[in-house]
C-alpha positions as CSV (number, residue, x, y, z in Angstrom):
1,X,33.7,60.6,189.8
2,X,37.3,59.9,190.0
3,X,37.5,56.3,188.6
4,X,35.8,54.9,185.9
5,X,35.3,51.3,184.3
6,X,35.7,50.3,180.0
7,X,32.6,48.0,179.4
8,X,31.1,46.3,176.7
9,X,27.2,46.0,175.6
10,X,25.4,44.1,173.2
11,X,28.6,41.5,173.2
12,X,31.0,44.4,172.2
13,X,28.6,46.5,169.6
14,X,28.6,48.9,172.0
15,X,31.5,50.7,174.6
16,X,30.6,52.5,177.8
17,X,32.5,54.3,179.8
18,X,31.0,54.8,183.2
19,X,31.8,55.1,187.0
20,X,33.4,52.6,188.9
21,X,31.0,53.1,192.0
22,X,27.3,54.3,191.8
23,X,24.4,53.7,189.6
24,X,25.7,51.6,187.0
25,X,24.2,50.2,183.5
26,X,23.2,46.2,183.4
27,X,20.6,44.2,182.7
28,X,17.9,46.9,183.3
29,X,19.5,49.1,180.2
30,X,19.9,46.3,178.2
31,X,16.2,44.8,178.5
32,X,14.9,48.1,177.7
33,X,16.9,49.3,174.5
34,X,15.8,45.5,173.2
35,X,12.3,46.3,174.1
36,X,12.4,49.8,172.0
37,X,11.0,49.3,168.4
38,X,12.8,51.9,166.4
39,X,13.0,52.3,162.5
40,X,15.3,54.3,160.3
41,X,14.4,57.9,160.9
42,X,12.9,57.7,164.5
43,X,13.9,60.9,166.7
44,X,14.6,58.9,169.8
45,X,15.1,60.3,173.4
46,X,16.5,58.4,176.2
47,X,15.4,60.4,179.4
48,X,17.3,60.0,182.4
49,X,20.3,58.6,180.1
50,X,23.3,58.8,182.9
51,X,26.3,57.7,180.8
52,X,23.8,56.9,177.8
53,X,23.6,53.1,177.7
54,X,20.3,52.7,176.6
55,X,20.4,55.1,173.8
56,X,23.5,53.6,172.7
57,X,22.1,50.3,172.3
58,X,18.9,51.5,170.3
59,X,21.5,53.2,168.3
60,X,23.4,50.1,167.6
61,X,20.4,48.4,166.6
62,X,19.3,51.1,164.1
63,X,22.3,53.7,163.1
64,X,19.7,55.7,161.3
65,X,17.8,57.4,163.8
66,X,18.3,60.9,165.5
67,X,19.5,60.1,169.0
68,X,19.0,62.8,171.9
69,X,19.9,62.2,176.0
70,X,18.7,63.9,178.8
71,X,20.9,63.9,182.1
72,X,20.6,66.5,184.7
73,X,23.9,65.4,186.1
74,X,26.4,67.5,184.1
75,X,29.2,64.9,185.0
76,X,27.3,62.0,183.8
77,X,26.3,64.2,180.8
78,X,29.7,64.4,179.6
79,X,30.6,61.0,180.1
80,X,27.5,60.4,177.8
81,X,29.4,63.0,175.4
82,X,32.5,60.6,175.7
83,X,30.7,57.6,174.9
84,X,28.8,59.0,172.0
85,X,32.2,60.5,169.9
86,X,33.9,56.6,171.4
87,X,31.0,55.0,170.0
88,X,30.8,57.1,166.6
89,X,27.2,58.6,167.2
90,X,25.9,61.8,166.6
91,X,23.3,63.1,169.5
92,X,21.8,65.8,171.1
93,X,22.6,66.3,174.6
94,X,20.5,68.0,177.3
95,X,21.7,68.8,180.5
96,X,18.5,70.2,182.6
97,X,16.2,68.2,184.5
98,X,12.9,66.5,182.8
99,X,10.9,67.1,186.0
100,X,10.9,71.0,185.6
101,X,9.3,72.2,182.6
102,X,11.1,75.7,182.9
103,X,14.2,74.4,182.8
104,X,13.5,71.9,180.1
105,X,12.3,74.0,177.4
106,X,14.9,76.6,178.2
107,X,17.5,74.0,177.7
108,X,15.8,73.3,173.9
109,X,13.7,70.0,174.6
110,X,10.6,70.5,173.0
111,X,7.2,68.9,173.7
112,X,5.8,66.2,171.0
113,X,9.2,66.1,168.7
114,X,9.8,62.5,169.5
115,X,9.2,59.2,167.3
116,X,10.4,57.4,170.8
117,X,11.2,57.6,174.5
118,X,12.5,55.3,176.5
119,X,13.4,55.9,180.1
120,X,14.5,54.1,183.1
121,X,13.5,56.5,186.1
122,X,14.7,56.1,189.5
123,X,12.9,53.5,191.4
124,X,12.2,55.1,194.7
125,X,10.8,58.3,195.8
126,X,11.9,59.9,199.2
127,X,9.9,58.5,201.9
128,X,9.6,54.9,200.5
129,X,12.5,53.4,201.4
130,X,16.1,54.3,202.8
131,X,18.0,56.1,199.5
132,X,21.5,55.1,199.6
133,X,24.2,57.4,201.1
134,X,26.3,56.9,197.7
135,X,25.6,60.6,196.4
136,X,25.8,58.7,192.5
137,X,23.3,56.4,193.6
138,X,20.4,58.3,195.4
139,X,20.7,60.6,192.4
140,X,19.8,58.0,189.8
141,X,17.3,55.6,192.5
142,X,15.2,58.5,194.1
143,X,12.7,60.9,193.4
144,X,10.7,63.6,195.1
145,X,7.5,62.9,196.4
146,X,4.8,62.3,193.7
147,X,8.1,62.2,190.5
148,X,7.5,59.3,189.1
149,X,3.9,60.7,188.0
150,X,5.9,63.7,187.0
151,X,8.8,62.1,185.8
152,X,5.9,59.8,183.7
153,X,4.1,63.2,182.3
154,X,7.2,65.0,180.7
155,X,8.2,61.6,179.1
156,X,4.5,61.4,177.6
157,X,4.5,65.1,176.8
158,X,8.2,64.6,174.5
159,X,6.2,62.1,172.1
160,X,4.4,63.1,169.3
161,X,0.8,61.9,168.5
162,X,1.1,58.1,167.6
163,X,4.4,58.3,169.2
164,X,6.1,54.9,171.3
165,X,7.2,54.9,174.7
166,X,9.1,52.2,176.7
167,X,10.1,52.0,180.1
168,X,11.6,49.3,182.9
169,X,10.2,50.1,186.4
170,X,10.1,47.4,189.5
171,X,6.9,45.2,188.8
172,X,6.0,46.5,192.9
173,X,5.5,50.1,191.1
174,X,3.0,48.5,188.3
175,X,0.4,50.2,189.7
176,X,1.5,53.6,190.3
177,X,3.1,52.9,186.3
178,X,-0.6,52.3,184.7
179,X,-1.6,55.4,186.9
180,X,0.4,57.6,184.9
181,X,0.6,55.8,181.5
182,X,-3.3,54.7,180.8
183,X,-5.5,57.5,179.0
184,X,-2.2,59.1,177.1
185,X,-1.4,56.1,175.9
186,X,-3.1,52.5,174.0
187,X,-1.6,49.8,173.0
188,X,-0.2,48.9,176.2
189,X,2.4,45.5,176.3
190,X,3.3,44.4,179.8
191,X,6.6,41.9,180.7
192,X,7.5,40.9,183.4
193,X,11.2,39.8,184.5
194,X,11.7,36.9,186.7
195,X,14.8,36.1,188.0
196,X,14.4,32.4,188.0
197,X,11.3,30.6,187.1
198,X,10.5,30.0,190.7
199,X,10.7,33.3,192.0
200,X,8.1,36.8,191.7
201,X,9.0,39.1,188.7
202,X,11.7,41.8,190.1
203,X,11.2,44.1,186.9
204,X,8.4,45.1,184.1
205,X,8.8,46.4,180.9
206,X,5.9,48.6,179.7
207,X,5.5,49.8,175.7
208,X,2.5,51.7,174.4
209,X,1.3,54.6,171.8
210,X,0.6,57.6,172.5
211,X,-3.1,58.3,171.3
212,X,-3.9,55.0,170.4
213,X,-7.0,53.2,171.8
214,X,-5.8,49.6,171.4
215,X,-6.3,47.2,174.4
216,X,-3.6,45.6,176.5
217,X,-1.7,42.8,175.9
218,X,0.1,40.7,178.6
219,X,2.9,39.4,176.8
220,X,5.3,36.3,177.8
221,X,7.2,36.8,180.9
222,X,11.1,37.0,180.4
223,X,13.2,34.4,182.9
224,X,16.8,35.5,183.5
225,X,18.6,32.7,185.2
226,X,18.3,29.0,185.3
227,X,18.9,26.1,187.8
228,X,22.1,26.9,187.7
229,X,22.5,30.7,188.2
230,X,23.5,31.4,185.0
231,X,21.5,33.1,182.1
232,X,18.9,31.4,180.4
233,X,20.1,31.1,176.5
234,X,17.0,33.8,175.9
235,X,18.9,36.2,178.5
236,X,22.2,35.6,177.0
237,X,21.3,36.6,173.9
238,X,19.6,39.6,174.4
239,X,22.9,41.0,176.4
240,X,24.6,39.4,173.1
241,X,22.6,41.5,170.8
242,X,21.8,38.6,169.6
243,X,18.2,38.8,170.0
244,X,15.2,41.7,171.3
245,X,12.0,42.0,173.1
246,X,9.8,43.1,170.5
């Protein structure tokens, strides 16, 4: 990763320092750190945290929580390491890959210790699409055969009982999403991201708690751009910080 771009989230609460080319934090990492309930306290985990946007933002919305990343990529890790000390945050850091249970506990990431996850997995898995010959990208948009049940399961097993979970995913994977989510976890909230009001939903955000046997609730869908290309007011302020999913 030779050149790198300065960027600004939550209208400047939060800096990020991240690759020029690759997978890159948007509006995916913003909708789901504005999604993420979190209260003073919380030991929160951002799986799959690249340069560590997501946590960042949670962190910006709540200083008072104990903030932990996991990144297998050691490059992206450190960048996460830059962007914590730029952004005055105090974290754990776990370099290891959440789909190997070995490798996770050996690296110190211990089952049912979290008050939150939040994740935004790779989309794909090999086989369903063509994966990008960007090395940065396939990284952070595929997964083996069968990972996102995986990738789903080591998230669920990080929460404690009662614990909340959050996660962005494409709404075309909703299915293979509830697959893996319903049984661990109650509660369930579904929203779904349109980009205009015309169009399908491109994205859904999925919250629930772990252990908890309350039904699900479809909540109002979020609409990103208007007429005129441009973000609706409710779009522009959650990038703002101005405003959250809750």
């Amino acid at each position: 990763m030779s050149a790198f771009t300065e960027d600004c989230l939550l209208g400047g609460r939060v800096s990020l320092v991240q690759p020029a080319k690759g997978h890159r934090a948007g509006t995916d990492a913003v909708l789901l750190a504005v999604s993420a309930f979190v209260k003073a306290g919380d030991s929160v985990v951002d799986v799959g945290a690249s340069t560590g946007a997501v946590g960042l933002m949670v962190a910006a919305r709540e200083r008072q929580v104990r903030l932990a990343f996991v990144e297998r990529d050691a490059a992206l890790a450190e960048l996460c390491r830059r962007n914590c000390r730029a952004n005055g945050v105090e974290a754990e850091i776990y370099v290891t890959d959440v789909l190997d249970k070995a490798a996770r506990r050996s690296a110190g990431l211990h089952p049912e210790t979290a008050d939150l996850v939040v994740t935004n997995p790779p989309f794909l898995e090999e086989g369903q699409a063509r994966i990008s010959p960007d090395e940065g990208r396939a990284v952070a948009h595929a997964l083996p055969a069968g990972g996102l049940e995986a990738w789903l399961k080591a998230c669920l097993g990080l929460l404690k009982p009662k614990g909340r979970f959050v996660l962005i995913h494409r709404a075309d994977r909703l299915a293979q999403c509830l697959e893996g989510l319903c049984g661990p976890l109650g509660e369930l909230k579904l929203r779904f991201v349109h980009p205009s009001a015309e169009k399908p939903a491109i994205r859904v955000l999925i919250s629930g708690t772990k252990g908890s046997r309350a039904p699900l609730t479809i909540l109002p869908p979020l609409i990103l751009n208007g007429h005129d290309g441009r973000f609706t007011p409710r779009a522009q302020a959650l990038h703002l910080g101005e405003a959250d999913l809750l």
